[in-house]
Backbone as a ProteinNet text record, in pm:
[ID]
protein_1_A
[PRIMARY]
XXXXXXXXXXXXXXXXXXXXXXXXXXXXXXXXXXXXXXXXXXXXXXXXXXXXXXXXXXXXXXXXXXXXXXXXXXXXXXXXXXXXXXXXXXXXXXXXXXXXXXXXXXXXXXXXXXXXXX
[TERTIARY]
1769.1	1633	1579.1	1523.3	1429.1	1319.3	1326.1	1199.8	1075.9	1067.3	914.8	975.5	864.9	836.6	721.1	815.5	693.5	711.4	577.5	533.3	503.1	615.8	621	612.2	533.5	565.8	640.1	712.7	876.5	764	672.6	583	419.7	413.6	289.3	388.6	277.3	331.8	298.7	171.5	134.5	248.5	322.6	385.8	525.1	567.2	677.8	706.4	587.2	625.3	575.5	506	540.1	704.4	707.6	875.2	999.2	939.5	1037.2	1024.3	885.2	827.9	946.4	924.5	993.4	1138.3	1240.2	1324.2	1371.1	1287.5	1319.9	1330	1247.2	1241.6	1392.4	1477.8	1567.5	1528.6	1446.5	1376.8	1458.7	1514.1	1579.1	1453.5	1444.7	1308.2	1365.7	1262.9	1271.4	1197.3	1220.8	1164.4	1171.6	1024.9	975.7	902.4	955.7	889.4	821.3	663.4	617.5	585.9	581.4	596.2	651.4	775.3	917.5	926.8	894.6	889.1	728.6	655.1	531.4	503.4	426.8	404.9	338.6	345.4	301.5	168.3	98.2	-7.1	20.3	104.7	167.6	204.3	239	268.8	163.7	21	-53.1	-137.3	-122.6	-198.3	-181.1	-44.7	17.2	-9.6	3	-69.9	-177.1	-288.5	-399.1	-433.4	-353.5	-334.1	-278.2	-252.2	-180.4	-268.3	-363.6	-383.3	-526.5	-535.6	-627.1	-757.6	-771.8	-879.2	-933.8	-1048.3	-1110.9	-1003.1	-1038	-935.6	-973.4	-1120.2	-1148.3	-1059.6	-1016.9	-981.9	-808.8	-778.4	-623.1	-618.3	-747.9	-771.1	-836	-731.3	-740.2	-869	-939.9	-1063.6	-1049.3	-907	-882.6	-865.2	-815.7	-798.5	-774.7	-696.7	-658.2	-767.4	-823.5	-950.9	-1098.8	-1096.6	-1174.9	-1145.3	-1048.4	-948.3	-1025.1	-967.2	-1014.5	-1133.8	-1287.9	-1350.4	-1416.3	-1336.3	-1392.1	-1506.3	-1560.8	-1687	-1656.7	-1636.9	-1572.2	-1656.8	-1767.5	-1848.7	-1780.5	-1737.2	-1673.9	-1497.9	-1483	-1362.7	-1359.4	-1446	-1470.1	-1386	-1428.2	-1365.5	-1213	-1155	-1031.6	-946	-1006.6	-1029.5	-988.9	-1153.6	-1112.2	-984	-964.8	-870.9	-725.6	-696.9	-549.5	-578.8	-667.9	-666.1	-639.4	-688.4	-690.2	-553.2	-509.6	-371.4	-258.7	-264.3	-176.9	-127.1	-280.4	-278	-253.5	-299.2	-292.3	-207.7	-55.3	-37.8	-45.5	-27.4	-47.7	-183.1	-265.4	-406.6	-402.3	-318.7	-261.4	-244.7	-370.3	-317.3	-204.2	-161.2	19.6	49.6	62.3	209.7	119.9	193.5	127.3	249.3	239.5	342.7	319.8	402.6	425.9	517.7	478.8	574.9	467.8	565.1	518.9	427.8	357.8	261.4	135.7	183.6	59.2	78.3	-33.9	15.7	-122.4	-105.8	-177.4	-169.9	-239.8	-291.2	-250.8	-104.6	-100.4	-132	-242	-332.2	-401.6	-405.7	-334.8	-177.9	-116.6	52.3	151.4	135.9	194.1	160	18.4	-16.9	-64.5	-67.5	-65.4	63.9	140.7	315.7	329	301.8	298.7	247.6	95.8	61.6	80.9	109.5	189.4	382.4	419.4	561.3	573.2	492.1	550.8	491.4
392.4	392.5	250.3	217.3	87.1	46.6	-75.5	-100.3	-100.1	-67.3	-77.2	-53	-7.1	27.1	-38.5	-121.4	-181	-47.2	-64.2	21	-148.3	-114.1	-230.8	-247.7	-345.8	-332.8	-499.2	-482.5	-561.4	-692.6	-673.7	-701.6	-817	-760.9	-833.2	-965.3	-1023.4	-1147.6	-1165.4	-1115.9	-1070.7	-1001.6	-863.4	-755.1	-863.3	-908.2	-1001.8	-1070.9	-1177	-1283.6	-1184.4	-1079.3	-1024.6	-959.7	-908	-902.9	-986.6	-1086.9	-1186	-1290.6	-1237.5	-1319.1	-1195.6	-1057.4	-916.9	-975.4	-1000.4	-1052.6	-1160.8	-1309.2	-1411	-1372.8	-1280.4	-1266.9	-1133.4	-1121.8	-1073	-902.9	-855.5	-704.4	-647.2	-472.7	-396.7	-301.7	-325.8	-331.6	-185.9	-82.2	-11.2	-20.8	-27.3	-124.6	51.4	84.4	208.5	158.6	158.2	107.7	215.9	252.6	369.1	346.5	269.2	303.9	391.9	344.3	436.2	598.6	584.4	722.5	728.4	756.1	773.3	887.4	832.4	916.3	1107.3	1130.7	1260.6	1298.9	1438.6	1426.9	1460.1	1464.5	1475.6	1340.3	1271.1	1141.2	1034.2	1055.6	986.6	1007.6	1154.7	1174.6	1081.7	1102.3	1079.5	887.1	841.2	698.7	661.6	773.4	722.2	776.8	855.7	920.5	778	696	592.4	397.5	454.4	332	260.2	155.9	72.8	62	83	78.4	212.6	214.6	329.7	371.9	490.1	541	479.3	391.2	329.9	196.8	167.4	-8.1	42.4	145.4	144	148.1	169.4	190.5	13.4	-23	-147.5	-152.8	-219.6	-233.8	-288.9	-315.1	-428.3	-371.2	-449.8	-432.4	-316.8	-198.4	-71.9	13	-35.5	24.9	42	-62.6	-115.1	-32.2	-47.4	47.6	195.2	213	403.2	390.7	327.7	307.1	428.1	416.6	443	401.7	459.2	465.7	369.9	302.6	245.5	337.9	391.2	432.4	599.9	659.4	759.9	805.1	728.5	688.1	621.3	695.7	625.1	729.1	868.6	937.6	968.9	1043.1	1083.8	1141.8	1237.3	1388.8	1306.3	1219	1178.2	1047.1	992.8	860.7	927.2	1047.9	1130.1	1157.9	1188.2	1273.2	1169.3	1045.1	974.4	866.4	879.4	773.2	893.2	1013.9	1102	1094.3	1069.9	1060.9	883.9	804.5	663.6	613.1	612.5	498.4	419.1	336.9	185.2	168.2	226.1	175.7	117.7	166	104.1	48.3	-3.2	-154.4	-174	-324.3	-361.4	-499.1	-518.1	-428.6	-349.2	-254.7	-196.7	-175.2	-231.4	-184.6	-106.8	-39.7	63.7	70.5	71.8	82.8	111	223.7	217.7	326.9	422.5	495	421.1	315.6	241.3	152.2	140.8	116.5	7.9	-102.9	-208.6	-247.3	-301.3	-331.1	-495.5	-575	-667.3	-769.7	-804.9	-901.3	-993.5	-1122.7	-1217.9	-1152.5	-1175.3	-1099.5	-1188.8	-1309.6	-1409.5	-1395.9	-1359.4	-1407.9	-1228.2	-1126.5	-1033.7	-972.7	-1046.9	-992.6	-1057	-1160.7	-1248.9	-1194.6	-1135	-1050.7	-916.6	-803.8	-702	-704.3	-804.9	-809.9	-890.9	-1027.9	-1069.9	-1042.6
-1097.6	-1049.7	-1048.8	-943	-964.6	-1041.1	-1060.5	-1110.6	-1086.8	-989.6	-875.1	-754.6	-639.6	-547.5	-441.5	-362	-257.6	-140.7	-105.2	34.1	122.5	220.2	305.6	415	489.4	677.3	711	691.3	743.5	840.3	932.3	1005	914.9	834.7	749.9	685.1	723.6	629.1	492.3	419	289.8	194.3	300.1	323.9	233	329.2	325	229.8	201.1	64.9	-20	-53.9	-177.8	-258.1	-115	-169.8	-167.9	-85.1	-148.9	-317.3	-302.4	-482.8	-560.7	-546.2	-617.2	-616.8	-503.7	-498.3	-548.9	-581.3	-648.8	-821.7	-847.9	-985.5	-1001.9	-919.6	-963.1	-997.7	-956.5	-956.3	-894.7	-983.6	-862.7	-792.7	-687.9	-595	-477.1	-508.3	-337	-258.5	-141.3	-64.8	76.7	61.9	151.2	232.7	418.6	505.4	531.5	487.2	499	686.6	745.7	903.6	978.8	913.5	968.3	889	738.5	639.5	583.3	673	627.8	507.8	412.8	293	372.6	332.6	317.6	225.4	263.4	183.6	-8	-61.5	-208.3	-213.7	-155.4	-186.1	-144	-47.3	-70.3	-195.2	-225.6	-363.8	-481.5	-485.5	-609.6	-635.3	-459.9	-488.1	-557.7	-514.2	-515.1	-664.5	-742.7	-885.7	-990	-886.5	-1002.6	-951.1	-804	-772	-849.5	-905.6	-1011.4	-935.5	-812.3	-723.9	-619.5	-614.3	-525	-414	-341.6	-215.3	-140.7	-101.7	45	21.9	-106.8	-79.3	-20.5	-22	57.4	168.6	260.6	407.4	465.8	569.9	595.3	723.7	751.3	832	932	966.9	1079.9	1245.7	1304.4	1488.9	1500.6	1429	1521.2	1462.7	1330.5	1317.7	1398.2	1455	1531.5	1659.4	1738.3	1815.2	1828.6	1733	1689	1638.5	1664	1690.9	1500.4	1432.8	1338.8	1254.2	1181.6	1085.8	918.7	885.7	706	624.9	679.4	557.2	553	626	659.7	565.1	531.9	468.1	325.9	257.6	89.6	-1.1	54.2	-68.8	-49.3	-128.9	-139.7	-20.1	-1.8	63.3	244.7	258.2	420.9	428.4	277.1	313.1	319.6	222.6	304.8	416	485.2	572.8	687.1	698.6	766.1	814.7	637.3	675.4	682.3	684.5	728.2	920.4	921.3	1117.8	1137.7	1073.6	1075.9	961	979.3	841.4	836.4	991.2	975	984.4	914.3	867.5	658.1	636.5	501	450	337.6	288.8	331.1	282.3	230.4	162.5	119.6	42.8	-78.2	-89.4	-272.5	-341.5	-449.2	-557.5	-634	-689.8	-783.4	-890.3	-1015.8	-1109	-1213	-1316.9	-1425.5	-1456	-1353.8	-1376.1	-1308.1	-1214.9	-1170.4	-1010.7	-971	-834.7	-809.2	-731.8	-689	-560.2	-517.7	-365.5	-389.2	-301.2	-352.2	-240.2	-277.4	-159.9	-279.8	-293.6	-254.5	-315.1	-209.3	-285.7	-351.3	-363	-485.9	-601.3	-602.9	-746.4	-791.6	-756.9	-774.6	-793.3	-744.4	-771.3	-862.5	-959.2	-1108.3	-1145.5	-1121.2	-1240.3	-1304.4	-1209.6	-1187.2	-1268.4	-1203.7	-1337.2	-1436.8	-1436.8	-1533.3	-1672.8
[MASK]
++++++++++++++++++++++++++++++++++++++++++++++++++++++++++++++++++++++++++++++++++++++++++++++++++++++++++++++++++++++

């Protein structure tokens, strides 16, 4: 079993040097392109059961949000943020790690990947 779990988009550059910080420190790392294997609603639960921050901070605010001409205030509680990244995953923070019984939103992702393992 690994030591942690990045949720990754191969695509983010945040995304990216966090797991290559995971990688320099010699971490056995799984590395879930939730793009390609999008979580499910038991497995967004179980994120948001272990994540250190509210359900709106996992929902990203950017261009395809804008796009889908969505509401931010609409998307605070639990209930609408599964519901939402079930139909949208790439609305998803990234990277978030996971280990331990705990899960983080790793933005700035250098120094949140130092603080998270070491």
């Amino acid at each position: 079993m690994a030591d942690l779990t990045i949720l990754h988009n191969p695509r983010c550059s945040s995304s990216r040097t966090a797991l290559g910080e995971l990688e320099a420190r010699q971490l056995d790392v799984e590395v879930v392109e939730y793009l390609k294997t999008p979580l499910d609603r038991a497995g967004l639960e179980a994120l948001l059961d272990q994540l250190e921050s509210e359900p709106a901070s996992l929902v990203r605010h950017d261009k395809r949000f804008g796009e889908l001409e969505l509401d931010p205030d609409g998307y605070t509680d639990r209930e609408s943020v599964v519901a939402l990244l079930i139909e949208y995953p790439e609305l998803m923070q990234r990277p978030i790690l996971v280990s331990g019984g705990r899960a983080v939103i790793a933005r700035p992702a250098a120094q949140v990947v130092a603080e998270f393992v070491d």
